[in-house]
DSSP file (Angstrom, degrees, kcal/mol; ACC not computed):
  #  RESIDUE AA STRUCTURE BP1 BP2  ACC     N-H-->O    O-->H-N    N-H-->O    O-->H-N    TCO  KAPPA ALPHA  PHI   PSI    X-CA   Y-CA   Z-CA
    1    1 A X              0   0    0      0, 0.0     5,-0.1     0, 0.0     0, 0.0   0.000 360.0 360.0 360.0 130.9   -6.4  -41.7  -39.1
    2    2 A X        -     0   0    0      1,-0.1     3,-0.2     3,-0.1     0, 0.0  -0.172 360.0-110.1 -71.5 177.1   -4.5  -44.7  -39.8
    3    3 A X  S >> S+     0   0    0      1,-0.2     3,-1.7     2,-0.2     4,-0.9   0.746 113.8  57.6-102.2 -31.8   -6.4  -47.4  -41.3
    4    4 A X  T 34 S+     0   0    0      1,-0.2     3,-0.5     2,-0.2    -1,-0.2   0.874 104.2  54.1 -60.3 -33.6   -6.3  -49.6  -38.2
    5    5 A X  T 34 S+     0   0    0     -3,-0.2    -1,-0.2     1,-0.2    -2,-0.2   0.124  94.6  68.4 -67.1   0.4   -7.9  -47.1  -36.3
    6    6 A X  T X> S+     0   0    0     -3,-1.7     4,-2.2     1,-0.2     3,-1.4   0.743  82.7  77.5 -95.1 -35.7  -10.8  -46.7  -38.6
    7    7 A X  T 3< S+     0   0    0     -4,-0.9    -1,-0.2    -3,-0.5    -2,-0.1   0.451  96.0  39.3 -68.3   1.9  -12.1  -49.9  -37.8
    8    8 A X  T 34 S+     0   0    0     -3,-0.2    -1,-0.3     2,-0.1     3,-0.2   0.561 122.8  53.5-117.3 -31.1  -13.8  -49.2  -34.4
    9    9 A X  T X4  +     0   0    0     -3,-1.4     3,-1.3    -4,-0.2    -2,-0.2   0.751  66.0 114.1 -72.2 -22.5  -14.8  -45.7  -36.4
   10   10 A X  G ><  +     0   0    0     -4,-2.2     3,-4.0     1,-0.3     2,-1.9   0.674  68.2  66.7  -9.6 -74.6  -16.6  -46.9  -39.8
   11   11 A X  G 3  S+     0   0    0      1,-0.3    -1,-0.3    -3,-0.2     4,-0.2   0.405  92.3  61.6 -53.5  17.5  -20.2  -45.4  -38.8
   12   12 A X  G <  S+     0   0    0     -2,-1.9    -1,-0.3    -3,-1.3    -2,-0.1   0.545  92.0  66.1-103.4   4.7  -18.8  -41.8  -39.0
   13   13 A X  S <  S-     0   0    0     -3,-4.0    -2,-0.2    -4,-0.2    -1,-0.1  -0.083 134.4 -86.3 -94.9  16.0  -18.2  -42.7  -42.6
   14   14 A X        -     0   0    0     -3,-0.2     2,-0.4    -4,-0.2    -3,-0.1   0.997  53.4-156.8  68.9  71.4  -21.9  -42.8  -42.9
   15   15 A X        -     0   0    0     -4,-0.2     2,-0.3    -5,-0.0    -1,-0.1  -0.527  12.0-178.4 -88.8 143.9  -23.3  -46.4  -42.0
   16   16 A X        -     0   0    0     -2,-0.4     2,-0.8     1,-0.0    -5,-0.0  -0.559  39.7 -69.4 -98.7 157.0  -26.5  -47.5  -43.3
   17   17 A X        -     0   0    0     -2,-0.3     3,-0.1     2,-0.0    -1,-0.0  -0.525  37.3-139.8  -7.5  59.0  -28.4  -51.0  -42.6
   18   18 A X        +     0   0    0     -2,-0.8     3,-0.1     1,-0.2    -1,-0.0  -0.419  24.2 174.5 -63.3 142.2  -27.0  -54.3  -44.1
   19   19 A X        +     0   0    0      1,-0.5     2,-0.4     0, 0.0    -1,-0.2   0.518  66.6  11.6-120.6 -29.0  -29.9  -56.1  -45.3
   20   20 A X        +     0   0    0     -3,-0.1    -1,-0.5    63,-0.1     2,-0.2  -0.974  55.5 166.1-157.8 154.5  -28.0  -58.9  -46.9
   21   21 A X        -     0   0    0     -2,-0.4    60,-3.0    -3,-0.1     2,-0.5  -0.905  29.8-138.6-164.8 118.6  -24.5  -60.0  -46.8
   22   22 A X  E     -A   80   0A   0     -2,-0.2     2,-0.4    58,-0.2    58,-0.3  -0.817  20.2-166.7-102.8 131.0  -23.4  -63.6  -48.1
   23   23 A X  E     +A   79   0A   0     56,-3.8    56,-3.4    -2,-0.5     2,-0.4  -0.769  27.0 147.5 -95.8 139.4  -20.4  -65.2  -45.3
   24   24 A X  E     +A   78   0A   0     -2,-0.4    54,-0.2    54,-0.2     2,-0.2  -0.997   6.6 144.6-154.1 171.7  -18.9  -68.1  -47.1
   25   25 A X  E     -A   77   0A   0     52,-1.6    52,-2.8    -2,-0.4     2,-0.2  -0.751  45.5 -99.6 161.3 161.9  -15.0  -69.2  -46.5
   26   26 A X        -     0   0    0     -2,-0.2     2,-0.7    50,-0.2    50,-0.2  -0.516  24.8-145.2 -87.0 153.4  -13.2  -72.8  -46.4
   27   27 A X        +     0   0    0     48,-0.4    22,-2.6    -2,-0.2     2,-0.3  -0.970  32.1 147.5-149.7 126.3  -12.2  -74.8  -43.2
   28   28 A X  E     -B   48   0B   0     -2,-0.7     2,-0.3    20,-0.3    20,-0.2  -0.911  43.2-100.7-148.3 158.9   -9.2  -76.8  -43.2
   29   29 A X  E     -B   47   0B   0     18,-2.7    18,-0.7    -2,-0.3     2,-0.3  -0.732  16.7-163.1-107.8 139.9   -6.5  -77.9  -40.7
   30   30 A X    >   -     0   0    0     -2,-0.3     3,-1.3    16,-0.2    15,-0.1  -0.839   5.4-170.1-123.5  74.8   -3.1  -76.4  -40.5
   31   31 A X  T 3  S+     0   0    0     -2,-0.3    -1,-0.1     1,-0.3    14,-0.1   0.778  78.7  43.6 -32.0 -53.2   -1.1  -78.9  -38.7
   32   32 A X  T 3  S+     0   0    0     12,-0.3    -1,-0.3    -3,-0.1    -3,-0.0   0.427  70.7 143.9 -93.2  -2.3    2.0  -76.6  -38.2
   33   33 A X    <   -     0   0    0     -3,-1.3     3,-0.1     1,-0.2    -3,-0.1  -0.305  32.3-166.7 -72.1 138.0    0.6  -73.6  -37.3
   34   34 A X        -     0   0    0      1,-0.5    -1,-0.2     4,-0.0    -3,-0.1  -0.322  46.0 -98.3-110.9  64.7    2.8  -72.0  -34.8
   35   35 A X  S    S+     0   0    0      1,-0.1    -1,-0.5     2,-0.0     3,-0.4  -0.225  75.6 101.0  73.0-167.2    0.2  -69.1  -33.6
   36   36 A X  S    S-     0   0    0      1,-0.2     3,-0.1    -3,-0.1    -1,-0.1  -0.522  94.4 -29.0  95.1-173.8    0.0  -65.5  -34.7
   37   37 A X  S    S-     0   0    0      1,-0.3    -1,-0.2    -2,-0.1     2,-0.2   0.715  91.2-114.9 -35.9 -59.4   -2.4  -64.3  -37.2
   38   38 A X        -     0   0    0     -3,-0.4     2,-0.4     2,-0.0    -1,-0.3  -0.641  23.5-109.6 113.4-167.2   -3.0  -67.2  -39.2
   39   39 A X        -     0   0    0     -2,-0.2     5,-0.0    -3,-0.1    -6,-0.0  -0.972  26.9 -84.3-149.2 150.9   -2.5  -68.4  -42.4
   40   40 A X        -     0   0    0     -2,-0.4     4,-0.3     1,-0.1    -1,-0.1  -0.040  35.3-113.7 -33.2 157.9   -4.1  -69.4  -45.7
   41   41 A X  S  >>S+     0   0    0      2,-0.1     5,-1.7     3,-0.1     4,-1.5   0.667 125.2  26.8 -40.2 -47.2   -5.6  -72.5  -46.9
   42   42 A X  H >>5S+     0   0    0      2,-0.3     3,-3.5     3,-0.2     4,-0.6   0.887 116.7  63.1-111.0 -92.0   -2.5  -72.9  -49.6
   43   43 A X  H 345S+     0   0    0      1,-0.4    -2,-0.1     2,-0.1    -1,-0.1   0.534 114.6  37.5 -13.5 -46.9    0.0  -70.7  -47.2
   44   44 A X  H 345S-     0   0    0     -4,-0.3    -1,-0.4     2,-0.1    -2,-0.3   0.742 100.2-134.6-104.7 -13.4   -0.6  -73.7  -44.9
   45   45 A X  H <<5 +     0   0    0     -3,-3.5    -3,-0.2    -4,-1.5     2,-0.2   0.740  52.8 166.0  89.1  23.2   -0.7  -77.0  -47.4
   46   46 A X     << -     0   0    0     -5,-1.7    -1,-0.3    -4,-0.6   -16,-0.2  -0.477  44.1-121.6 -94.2 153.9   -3.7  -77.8  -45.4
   47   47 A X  E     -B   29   0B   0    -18,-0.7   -18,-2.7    -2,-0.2    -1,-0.1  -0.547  28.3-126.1-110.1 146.6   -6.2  -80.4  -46.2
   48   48 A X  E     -B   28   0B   0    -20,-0.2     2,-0.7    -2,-0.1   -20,-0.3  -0.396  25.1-140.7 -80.3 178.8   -9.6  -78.8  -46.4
   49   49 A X    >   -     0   0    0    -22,-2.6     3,-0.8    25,-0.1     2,-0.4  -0.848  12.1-158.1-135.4 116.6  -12.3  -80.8  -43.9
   50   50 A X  T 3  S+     0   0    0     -2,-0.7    22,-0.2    23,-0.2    23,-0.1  -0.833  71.1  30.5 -98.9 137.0  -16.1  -81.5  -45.1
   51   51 A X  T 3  S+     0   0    0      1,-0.5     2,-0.3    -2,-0.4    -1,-0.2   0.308  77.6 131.0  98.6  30.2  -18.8  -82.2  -42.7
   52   52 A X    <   -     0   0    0     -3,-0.8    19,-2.3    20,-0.2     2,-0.6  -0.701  59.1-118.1 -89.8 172.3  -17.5  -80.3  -40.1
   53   53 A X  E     -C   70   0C   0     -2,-0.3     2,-0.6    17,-0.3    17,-0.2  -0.902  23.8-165.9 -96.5  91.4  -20.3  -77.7  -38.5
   54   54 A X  E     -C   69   0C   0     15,-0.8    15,-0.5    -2,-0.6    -2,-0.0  -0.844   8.5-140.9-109.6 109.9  -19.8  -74.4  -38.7
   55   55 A X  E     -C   68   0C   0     -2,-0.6     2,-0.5    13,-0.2    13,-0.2   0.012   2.6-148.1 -32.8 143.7  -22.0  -71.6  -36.5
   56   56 A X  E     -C   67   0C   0     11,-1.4    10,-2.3     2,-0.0    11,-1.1  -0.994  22.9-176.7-131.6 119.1  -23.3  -68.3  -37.3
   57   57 A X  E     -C   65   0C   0     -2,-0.5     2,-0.4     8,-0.2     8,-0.2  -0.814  33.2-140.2-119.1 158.9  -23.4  -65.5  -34.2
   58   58 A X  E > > +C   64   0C   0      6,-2.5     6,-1.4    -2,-0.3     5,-1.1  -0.885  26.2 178.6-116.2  79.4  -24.6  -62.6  -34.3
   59   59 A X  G >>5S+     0   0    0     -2,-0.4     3,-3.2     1,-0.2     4,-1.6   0.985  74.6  67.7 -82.8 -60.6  -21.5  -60.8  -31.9
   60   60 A X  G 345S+     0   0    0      1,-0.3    -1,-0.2     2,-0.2     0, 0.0   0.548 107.7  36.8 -42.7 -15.9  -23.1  -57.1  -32.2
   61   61 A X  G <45S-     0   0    0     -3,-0.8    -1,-0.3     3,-0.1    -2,-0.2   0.313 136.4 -65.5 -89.5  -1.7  -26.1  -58.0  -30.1
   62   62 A X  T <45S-     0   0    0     -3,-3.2    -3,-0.2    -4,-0.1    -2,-0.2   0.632  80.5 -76.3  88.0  20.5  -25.1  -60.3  -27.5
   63   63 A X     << -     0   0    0     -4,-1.6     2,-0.2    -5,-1.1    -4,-0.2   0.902  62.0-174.4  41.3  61.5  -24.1  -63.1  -29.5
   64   64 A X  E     -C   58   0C   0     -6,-1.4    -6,-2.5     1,-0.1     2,-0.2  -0.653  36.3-117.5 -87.4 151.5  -27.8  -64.4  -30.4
   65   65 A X  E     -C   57   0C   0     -8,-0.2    22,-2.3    -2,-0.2    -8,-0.2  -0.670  35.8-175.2 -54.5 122.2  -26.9  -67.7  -32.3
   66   66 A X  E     -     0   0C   0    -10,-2.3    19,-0.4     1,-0.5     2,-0.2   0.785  51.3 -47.8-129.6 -32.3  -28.5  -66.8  -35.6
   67   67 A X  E     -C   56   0C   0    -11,-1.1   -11,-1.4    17,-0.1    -1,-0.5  -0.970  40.5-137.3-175.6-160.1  -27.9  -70.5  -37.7
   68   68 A X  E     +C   55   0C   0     -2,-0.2   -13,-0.2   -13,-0.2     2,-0.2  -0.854  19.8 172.7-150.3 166.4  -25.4  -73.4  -38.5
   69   69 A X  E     -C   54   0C   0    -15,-0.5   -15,-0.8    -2,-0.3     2,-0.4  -0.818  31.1 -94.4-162.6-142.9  -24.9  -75.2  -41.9
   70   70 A X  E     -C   53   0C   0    -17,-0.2   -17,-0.3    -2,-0.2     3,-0.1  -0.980  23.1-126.3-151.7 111.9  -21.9  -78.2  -43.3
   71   71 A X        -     0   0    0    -19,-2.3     6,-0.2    -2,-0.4     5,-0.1   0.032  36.1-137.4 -61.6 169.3  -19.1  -77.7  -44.9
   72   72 A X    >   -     0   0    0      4,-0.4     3,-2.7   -22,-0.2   -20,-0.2  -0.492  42.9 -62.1-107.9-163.6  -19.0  -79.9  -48.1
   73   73 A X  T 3  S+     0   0    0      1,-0.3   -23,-0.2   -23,-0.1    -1,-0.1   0.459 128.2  49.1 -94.7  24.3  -16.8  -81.6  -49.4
   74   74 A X  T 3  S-     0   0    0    -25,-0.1    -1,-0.3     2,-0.0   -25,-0.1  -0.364 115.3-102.9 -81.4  33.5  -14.2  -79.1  -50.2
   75   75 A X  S <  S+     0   0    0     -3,-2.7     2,-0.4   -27,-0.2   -48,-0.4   0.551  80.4 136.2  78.7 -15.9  -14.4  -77.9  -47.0
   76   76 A X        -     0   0    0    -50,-0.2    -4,-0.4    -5,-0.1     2,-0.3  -0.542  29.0-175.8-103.8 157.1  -16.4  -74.9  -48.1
   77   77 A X  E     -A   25   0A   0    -52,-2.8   -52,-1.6    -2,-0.4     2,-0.3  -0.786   7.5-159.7-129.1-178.0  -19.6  -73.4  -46.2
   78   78 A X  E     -A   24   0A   0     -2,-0.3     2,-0.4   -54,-0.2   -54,-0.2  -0.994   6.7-171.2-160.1 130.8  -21.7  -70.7  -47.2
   79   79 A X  E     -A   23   0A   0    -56,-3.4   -56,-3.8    -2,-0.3     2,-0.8  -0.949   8.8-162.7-144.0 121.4  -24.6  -68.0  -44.9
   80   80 A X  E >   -A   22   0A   0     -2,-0.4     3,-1.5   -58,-0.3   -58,-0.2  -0.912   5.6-167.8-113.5 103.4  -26.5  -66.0  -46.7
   81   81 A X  T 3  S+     0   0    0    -60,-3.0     3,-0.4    -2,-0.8   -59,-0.1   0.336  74.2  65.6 -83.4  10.8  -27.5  -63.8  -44.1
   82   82 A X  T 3  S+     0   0    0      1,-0.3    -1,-0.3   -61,-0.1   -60,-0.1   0.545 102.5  45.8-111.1  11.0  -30.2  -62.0  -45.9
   83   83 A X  S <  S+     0   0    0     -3,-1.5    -1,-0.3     2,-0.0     2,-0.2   0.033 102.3  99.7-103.4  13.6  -32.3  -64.8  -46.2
   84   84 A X        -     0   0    0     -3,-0.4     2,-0.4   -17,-0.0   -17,-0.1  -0.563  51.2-158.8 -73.3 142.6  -31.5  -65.8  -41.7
   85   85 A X        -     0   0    0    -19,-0.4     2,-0.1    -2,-0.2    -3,-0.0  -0.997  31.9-107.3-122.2 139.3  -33.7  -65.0  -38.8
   86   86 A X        -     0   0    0     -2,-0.4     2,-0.2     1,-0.1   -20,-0.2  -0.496  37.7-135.0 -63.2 141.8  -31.9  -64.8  -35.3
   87   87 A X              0   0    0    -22,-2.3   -22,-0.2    -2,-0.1    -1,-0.1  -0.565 360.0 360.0 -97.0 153.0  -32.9  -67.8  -33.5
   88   88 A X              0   0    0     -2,-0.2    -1,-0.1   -24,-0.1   -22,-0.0   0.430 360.0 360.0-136.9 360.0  -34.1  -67.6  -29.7
């Protein structure tokens, strides 16, 4: 099965529980971007942006809102989902 085609399959590969999982990643503007995939941070020369607000969902459930945090000031945020509770 090609490798794109695995992704909707994974749990027959034996999935288990995540109990903790840390999301982190940078958020920056890419002026020029002309659509398509996207691009890199350094691919795009793009200046990172701190204090923006970045959301945490929870998609597999219904998109419960689960918490929110701030990029700093390099732009970078950080969820470390195994200390979250979904919020209601």
């Amino acid at each position: 099965m090609p490798l794109a085609s695995l992704a909707g399959h994974l749990c027959l590969l034996g999935c288990g529980v995540a109990h903790a999982a840390t999301f982190t990643g940078t958020v920056f503007e890419d002026a020029n971007y002309g659509g398509g995939a996207g691009r890199t941070r350094v691919a795009s020369g793009g200046a990172v942006l701190p204090d923006v607000t970045v959301e945490l969902y929870r998609v597999v459930t219904g998109g419960i809102f689960i918490a929110t945090t701030t990029t700093n000031a390099s732009g970078v945020y950080s969820f470390d989902y195994g200390r979250l509770q979904p919020r209601r």
